[in-house]
C-alpha positions in Angstrom: 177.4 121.3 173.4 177.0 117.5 174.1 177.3 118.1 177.3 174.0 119.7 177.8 170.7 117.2 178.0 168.0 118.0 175.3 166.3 119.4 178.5 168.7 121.9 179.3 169.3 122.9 176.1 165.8 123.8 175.5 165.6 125.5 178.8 168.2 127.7 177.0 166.3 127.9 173.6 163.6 129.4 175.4 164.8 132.0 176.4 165.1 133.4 172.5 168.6 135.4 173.3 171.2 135.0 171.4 173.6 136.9 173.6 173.3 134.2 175.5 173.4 131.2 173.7 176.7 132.4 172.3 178.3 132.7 175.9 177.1 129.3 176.6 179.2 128.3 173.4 182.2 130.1 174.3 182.8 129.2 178.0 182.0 125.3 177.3 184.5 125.4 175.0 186.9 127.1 177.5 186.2 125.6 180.3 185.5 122.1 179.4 183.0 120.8 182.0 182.2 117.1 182.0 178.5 118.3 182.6 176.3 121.2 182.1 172.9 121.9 184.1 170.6 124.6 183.6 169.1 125.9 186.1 165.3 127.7 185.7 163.1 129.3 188.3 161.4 126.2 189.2 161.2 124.9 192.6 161.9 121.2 191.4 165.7 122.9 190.0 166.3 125.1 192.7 166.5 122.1 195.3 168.6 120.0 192.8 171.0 122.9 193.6 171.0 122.3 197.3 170.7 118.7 197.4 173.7 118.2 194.6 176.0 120.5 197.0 175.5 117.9 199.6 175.6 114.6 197.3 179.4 116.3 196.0 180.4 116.9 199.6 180.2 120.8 199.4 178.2 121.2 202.3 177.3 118.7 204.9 173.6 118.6 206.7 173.7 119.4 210.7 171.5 118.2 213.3 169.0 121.0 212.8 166.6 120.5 209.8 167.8 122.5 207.0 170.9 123.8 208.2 174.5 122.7 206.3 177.8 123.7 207.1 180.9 124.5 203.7 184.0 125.2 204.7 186.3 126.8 202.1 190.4 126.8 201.7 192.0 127.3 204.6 194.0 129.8 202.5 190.7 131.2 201.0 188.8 133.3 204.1 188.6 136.9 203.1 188.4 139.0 199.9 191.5 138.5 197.9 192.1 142.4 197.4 195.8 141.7 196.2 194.3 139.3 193.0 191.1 141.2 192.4 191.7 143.9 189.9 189.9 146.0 187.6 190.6 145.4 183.6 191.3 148.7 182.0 191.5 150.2 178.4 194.2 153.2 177.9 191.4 155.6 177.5 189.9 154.6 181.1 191.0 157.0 184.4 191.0 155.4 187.4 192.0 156.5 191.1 195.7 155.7 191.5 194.6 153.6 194.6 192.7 150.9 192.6 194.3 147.7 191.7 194.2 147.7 188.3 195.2 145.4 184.9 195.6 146.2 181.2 192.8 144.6 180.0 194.2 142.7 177.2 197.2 141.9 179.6 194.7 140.5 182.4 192.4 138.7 179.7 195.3 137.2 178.2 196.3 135.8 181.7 192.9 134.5 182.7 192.0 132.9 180.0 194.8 130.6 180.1 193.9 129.9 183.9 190.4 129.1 182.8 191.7 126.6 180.0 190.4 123.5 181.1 189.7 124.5 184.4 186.5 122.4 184.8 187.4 119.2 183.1 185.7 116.2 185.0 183.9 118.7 186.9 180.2 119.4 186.4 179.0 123.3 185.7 175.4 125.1 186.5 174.0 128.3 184.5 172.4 130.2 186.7 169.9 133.0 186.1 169.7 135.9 188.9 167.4 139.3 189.0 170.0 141.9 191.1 166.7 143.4 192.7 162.7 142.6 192.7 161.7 140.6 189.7 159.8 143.1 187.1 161.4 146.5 188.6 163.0 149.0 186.6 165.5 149.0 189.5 166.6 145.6 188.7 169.6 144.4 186.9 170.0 140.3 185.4 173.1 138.3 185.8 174.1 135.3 184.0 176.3 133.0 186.1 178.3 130.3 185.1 180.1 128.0 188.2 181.6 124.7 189.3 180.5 125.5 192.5 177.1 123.9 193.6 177.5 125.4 197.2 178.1 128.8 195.2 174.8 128.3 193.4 173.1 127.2 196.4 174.1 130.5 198.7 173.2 132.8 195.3 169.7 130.9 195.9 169.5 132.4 199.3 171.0 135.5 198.6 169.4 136.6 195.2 166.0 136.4 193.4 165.9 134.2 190.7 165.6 135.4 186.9 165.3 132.9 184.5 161.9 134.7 183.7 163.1 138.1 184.2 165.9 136.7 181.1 162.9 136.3 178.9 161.6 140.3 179.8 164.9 141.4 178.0 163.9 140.5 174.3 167.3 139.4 173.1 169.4 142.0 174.5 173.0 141.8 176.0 171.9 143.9 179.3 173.2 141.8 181.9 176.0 141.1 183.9 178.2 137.7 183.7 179.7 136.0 186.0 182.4 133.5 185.7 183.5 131.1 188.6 185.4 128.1 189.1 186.8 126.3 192.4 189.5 125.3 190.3 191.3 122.1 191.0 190.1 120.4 194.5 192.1 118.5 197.4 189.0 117.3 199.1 186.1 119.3 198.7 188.1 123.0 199.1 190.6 124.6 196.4 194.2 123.5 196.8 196.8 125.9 198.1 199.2 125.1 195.3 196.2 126.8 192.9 195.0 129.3 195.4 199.2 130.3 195.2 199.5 130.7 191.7 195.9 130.9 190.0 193.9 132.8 192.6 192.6 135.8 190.2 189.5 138.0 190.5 189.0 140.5 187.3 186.4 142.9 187.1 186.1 143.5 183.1 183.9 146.8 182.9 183.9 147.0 179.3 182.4 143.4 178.9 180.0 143.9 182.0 181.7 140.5 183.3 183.8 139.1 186.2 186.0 136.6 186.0 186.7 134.8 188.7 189.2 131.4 189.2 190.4 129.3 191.9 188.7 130.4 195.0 185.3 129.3 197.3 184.8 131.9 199.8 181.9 133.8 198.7 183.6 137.1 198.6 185.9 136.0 195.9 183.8 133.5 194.5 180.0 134.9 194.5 180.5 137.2 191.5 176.4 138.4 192.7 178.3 140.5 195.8 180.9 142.6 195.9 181.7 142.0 192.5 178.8 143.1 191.1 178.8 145.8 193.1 181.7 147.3 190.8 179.9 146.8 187.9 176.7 148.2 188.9 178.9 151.2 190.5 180.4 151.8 186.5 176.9 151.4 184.6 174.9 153.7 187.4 178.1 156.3 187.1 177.5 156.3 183.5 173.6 156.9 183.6 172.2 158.7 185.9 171.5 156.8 188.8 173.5 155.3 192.1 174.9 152.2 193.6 175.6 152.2 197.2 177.4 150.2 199.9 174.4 150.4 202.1 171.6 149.5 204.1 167.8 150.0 204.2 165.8 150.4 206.8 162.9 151.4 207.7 162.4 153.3 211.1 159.5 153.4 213.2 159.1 156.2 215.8 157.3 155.1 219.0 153.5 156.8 219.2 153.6 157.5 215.4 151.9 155.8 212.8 154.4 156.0 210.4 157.9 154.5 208.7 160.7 156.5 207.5 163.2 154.8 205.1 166.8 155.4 205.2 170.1 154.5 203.9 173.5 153.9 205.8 176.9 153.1 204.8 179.6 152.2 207.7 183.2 150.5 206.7 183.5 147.2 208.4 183.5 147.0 212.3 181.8 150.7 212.5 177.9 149.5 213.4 176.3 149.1 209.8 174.4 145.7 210.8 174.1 146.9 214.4 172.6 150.0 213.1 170.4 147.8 210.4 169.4 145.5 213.0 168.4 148.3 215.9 165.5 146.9 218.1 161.7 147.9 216.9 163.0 148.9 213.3 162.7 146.9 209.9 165.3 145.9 207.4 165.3 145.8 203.5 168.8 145.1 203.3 172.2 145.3 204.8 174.3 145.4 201.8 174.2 147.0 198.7 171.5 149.8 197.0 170.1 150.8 194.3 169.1 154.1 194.4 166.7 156.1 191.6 164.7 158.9 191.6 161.3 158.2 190.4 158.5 160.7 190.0 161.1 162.8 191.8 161.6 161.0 194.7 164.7 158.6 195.8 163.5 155.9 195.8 166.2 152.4 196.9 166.1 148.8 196.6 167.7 146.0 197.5 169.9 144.0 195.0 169.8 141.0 197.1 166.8 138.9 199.3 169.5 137.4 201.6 172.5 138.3 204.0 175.7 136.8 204.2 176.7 138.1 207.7 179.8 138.1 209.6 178.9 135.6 212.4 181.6 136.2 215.3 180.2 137.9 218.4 176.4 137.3 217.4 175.0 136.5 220.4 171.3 136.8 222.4 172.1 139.6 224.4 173.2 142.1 221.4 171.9 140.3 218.1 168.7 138.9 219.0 167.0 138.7 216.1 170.0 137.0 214.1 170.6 134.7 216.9 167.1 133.0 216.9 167.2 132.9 213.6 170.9 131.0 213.5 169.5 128.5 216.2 165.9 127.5 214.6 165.0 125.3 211.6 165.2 126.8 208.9 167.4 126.8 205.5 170.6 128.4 206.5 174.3 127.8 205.2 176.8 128.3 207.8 180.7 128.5 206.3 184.1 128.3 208.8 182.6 127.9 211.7 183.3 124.9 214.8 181.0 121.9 214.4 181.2 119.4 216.9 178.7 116.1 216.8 176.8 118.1 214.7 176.2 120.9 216.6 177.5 124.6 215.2 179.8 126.6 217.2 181.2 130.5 216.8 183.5 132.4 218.6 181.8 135.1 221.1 178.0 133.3 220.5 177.7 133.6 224.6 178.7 130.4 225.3 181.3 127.8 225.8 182.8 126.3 222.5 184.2 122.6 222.9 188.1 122.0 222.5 187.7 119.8 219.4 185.8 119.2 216.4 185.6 119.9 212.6 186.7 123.9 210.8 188.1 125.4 208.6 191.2 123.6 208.7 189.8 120.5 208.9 187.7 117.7 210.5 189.8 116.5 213.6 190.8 120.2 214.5 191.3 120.3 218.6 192.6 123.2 220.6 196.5 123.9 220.2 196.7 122.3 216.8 199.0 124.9 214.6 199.0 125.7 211.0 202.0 124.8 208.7 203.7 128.0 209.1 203.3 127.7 212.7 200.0 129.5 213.7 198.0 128.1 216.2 194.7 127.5 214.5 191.5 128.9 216.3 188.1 127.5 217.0 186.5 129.2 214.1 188.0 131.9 211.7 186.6 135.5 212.2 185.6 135.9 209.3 183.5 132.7 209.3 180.1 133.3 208.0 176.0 132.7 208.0 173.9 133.1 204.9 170.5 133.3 205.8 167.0 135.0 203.7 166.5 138.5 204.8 162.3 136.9 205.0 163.3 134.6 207.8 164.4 137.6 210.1 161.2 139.0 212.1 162.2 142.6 211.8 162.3 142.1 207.6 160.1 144.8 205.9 157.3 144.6 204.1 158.5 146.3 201.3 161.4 143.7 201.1 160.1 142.9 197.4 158.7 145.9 196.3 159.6 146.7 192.7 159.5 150.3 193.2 161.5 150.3 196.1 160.9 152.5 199.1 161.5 156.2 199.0 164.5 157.3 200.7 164.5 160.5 203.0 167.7 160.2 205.1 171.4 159.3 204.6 173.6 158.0 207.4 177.5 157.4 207.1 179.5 156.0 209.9 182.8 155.7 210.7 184.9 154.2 214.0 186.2 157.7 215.7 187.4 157.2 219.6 188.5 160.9 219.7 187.0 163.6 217.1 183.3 163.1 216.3 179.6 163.5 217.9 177.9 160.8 218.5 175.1 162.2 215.6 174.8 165.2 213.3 173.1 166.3 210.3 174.8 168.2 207.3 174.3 172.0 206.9 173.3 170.3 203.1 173.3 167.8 200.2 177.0 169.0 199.2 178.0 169.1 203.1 176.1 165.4 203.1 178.5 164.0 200.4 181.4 165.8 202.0 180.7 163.9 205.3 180.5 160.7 203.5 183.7 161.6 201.9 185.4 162.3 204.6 184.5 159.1 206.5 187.4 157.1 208.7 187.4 154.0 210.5 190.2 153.6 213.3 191.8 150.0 213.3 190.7 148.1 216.4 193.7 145.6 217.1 197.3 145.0 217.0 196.4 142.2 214.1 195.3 145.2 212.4 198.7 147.1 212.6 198.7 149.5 215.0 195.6 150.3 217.2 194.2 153.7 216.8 195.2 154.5 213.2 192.6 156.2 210.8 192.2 154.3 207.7 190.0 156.8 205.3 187.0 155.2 203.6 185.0 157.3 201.4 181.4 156.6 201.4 182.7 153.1 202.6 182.4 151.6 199.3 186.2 152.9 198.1 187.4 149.3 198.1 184.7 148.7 195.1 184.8 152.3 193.5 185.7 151.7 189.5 185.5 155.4 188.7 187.3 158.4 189.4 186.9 159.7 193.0 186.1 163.2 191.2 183.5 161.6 189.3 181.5 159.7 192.0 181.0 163.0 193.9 180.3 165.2 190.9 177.6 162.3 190.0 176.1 162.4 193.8 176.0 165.9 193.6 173.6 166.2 190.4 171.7 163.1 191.8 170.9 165.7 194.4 170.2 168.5 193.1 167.8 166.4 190.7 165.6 165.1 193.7 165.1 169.2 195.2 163.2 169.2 197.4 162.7 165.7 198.3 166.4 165.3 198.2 167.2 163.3 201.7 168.7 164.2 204.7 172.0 163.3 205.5 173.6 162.3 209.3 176.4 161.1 210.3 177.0 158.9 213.3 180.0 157.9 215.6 179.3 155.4 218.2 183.2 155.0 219.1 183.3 158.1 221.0 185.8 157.8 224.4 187.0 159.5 227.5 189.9 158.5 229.3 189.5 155.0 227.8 185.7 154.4 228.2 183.0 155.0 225.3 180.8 157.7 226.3 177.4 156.2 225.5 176.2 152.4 225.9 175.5 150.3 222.7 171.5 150.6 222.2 171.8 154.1 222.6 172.3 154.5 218.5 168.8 153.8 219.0 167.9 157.9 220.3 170.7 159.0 217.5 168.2 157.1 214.9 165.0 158.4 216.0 166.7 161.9 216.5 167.5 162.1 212.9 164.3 160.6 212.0 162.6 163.2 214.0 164.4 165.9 211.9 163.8 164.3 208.5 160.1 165.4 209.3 161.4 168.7 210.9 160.2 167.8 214.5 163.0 169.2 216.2 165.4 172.1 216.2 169.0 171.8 216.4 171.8 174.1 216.6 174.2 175.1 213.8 177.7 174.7 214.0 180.6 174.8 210.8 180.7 170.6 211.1 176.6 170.5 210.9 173.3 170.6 213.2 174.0 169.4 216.6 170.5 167.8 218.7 169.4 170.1 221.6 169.7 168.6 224.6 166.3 168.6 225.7 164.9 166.8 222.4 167.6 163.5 223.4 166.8 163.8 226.9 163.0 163.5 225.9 164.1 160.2 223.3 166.1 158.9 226.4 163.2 158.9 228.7 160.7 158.0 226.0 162.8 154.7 224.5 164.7 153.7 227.8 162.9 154.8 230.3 165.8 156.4 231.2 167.5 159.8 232.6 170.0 161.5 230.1 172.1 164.2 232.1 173.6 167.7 230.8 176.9 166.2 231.9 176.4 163.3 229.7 175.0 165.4 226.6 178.2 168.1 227.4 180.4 164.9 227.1 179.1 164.0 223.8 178.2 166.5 221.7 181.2 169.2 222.8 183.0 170.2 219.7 186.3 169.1 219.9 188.0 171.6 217.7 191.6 170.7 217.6 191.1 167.3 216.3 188.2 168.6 213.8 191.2 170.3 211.8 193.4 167.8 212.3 191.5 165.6 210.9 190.7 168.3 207.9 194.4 168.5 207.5 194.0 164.6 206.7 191.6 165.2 204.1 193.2 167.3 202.3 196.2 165.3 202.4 194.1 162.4 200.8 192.6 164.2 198.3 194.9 167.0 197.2 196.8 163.9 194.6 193.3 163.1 193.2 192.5 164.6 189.8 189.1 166.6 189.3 187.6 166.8 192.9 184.5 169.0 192.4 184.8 172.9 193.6 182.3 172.4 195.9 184.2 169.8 198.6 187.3 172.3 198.9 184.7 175.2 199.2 183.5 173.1 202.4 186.9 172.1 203.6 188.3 175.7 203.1 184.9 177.1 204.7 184.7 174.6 207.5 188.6 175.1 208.3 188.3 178.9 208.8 184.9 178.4 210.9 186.5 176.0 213.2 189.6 178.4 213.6 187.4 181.3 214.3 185.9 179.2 216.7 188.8 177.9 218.2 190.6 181.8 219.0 187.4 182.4 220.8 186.0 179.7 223.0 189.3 177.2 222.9 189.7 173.6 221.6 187.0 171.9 223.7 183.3 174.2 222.8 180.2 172.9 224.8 177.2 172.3 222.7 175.4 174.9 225.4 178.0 177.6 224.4 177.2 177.6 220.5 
């Protein structure tokens, strides 16, 4: 422990845990850092954070006050899904789709990786709240990393908790974190480690990730996605639920109120387009923690930041973001162009000069090609922002609320061109979970593979599920049935809809789908059953058209949209039970609505043909 000051041992001592003293002890020992900092809630150590990411060359400052730019690996700009596994015991059942390790196997392996792994390297011990401080929502993490521009985005992203430590009394509830950069060629991890060392483990049974040899936040942050999967395990195992989703709040025009809602969407299917919607307010865009408190669901928000994709933001359809990317302000931009100073991303609505510094490095100009050949672009797409949700102007209120807001509608989304209405409400809770279950998102370019091809993603968090497939929805079902009658609304939104080619409605028009569904959470409007759900009447959108947009919605339009297309419905059934015919304990209650649904839409089919006009149901 000589590597820790008398300071930042005490700040440690202080905390009376011995849970965590002991970690301390073991991952020093492990690890082998030249120097150890602890890091407290006070505003004098939080900007040490920032300002030592700059002295080490993490992050450089840009012409704009308080903004920086990292870059990470070249070979390190997306989740590692093929290294990121899930540590298992023989007793523990997992979906046959999950990556997963013998846990003595995969401890065995890291821990030789981390041997040494930090020597002549400095370390920080972070202490994080996952939620509002002093919430019964909230979850602490312990983090240890070599990476000061990884502590300084979890100081953007996450509230701190070296206060909320003291509130546990001694006890081991909390998640750890483990993270090193590894060994360095400049400021980013070198291939040679990213090649052989590159590992992300999940271990569920010691409520820890272990994560080596990697920067980008998705791999590296263990506070994100990573956490995600351990917060999905403990809330499987107790009675409440973590979510891949947003909060929002929604505010109907002429009514003096806010509705709060949930949404989960797979990548590239309108999740922050649908948190961002103009007028409404965000808690978060991520990941929720839902409970049901006094009998109501009630959600919060596990972080206080966003680390957002930053390709096509732009003024015309991300206004809020955009401002907020081009004032002063603390913001951490990663991957992205920067020439004289200046940040640059690809689709931002303007020209992007033809040289400068990225992600492959500092005299990158246009036609410059990787070493296997690739010609590198102006910014990668996956290049990033990570900003505080309190800088944004449509941030809620309730941001910090440590009872959360109470939750009375659902949306899933997926990316459908062909099958799907544009909104519709489930004929239930059950019917709600199967929607989510049953959500698909089509691949939107050859660099995907080919266009056009469904890729199914449950409840869009099935790249994070650490449970039985079987068990999630049995778990969602009682969570449910336990709220009765203030159980919320579900919906289910497609805004990928196409004929011959061309989408069917324009992008702001989520906006009526939103404030349709809002409208029905405090049963405003009728709707019209049908076996997939409720449909909206055609006079209630028209009204929301004229009322939000001043504008005219026709029949032909409303025809257009929100025709059942049959034919595809039970293809697209046929799918489903494809997927989930090999998974083991599926609860009764989704085949009774795929069975149900099927013989509905067959019915339907002999009668009125494969295309049904909402006026003929």
């Amino acid at each position: 422990m000589n590597v820790l000051s008398e300071k930042d041992l005490k700040k440690l001592e202080e905390l009376n845990n011995e849970h965590v003293m002991k970690l301390v002890h073991e991952y020093i020992e492990l690890l082998r850092p030249s120097k150890v900092w602890v890091i407290n809630d006070e505003q004098e150590d939080i900007d040490f954070i920032r300002q030592h990411a700059i002295d080490l060359g993490e992050e450089e400052k840009l012409n704009m006050k308080g903004h920086t730019i990292h870059y990470d690996s070249y070979y390190d700009q997306a989740r590692d899904k093929k290294n990121t596994r899930i540590l298992v015991t023989p007793d523990q059942r997992m979906s046959d789709k999950l990556n997963t390790i013998d846990r003595e196997e995969g401890l065995k392996e890291i821990f030789e990786i981390m041997d040494g792994i930090m020597e002549g390297k400095e370390m920080a011990i972070r202490f994080f709240a996952l939620g509002p401080t002093n919430s019964n929502f909230t979850q602490c993490a312990l983090q240890f990393t070599d990476s000061f521009y990884v502590a300084h985005s979890e100081d953007i992203l996450y509230r701190t908790g070296y206060e909320q430590f003291k509130e546990l009394n001694g006890s081991d509830n909390f998640f750890l974190f483990v993270h090193s950069a590894g060994k360095l060629d400049g400021n980013v991890t070198c291939k040679d480690s990213i090649d052989k060392g590159r590992r992300i483990y999940v271990d569920l049974k010691g409520n820890r990730v272990l994560t080596m040899n990697n920067q980008y936040a998705g791999n590296s942050l263990g506070l994100k996605k990573l956490a995600l999967r351990l917060a999905i395990y403990k809330a499987n195992h107790e009675d409440w639920l973590t979510e891949h989703m947003f909060i929002m709040g929604l505010h109907p025009e002429g009514k003096d109120r806010v509705t709060y809602c949930t949404g989960a969407y797979p990548s590239a299917c309108g999740k922050t387009s649908t948190a961002m919607v103009p007028g409404q307010s965000i808690v978060g865009d991520d990941i929720a923690y839902l409970r049901i408190v006094n009998g109501e669901v009630r959600a919060v928000n596990i972080e206080s930041g966003v680390f957002g994709i930053i390709k096509d933001v732009n003024p015309i359809d991300d206004p809020v973001i955009y401002k907020t990317l081009t004032t002063p302000r603390e913001l951490i931009f990663s991957n992205i162009l920067i020439n004289d100073g200046v940040p640059y991303w690809l689709n931002m609505g303007k020209g992007l000069p033809k040289s400068g510094m990225n992600h492959s490095g500092k005299n990158w100009k246009l036609g410059d090609k990787d070493a296997e050949g690739n010609e590198i672009n102006y910014c990668h797409p996956n290049a990033r922002y990570t900003i505080r949700i309190s800088e944004l102007e449509n941030a809620d209120p309730n941001l910090h609320n440590p009872d959360g807001v109470r939750i009375d509608g659902v949306f899933y989304g997926g990316r459908d061109s062909d099958t799907n209405v544009p909104v519709i409400e489930s004929l239930s809770w059950e019917h709600g979970i199967f929607i989510g279950a049953t959500v698909e998102s089509e691949t939107t370019s050859a660099t995907l593979g080919k266009a056009g091809v469904r890729k199914p993603s449950p409840m869009a968090n099935f790249d994070f599920l650490v449970i039985p497939l079987g068990l999630y929805y049995a778990n969602h079902k009682k969570f449910g049935n336990r709220a009765g009658a203030n159980c919320p609304k579900v919906f289910a939104t497609n805004y990928f809809l196409k004929v011959d080619g061309e989408f069917t409605n324009a992008k702001l028009d989520k906006k009526v789908w939103l404030m349709w569904a809002e409208g029905r959470m405090h049963n405003e409007y009728d709707a019209i059953k049908t076996p997939i759900g409720y449909l909206p009447k055609y006079e209630d959108l028209k009204a929301l058209f004229k009322q939000i947009f001043d504008k005219e919605y026709s029949e032909d339009d409303y025809v257009t949209q929100f025709s059942l297309r049959v034919q595809k419905l039970l293809e697209k059934l046929d799918r489903m039970e494809d997927l989930y015919k090999v998974e083991k304990d599926i609860p009764a209650f989704f085949w009774d609505i795929l069975h149900t649904q099927r013989k509905e839409l067959q019915e339907l089919k002999a009668s009125q043909g494969d295309l049904v006009s909402p006026f003929d149901l």
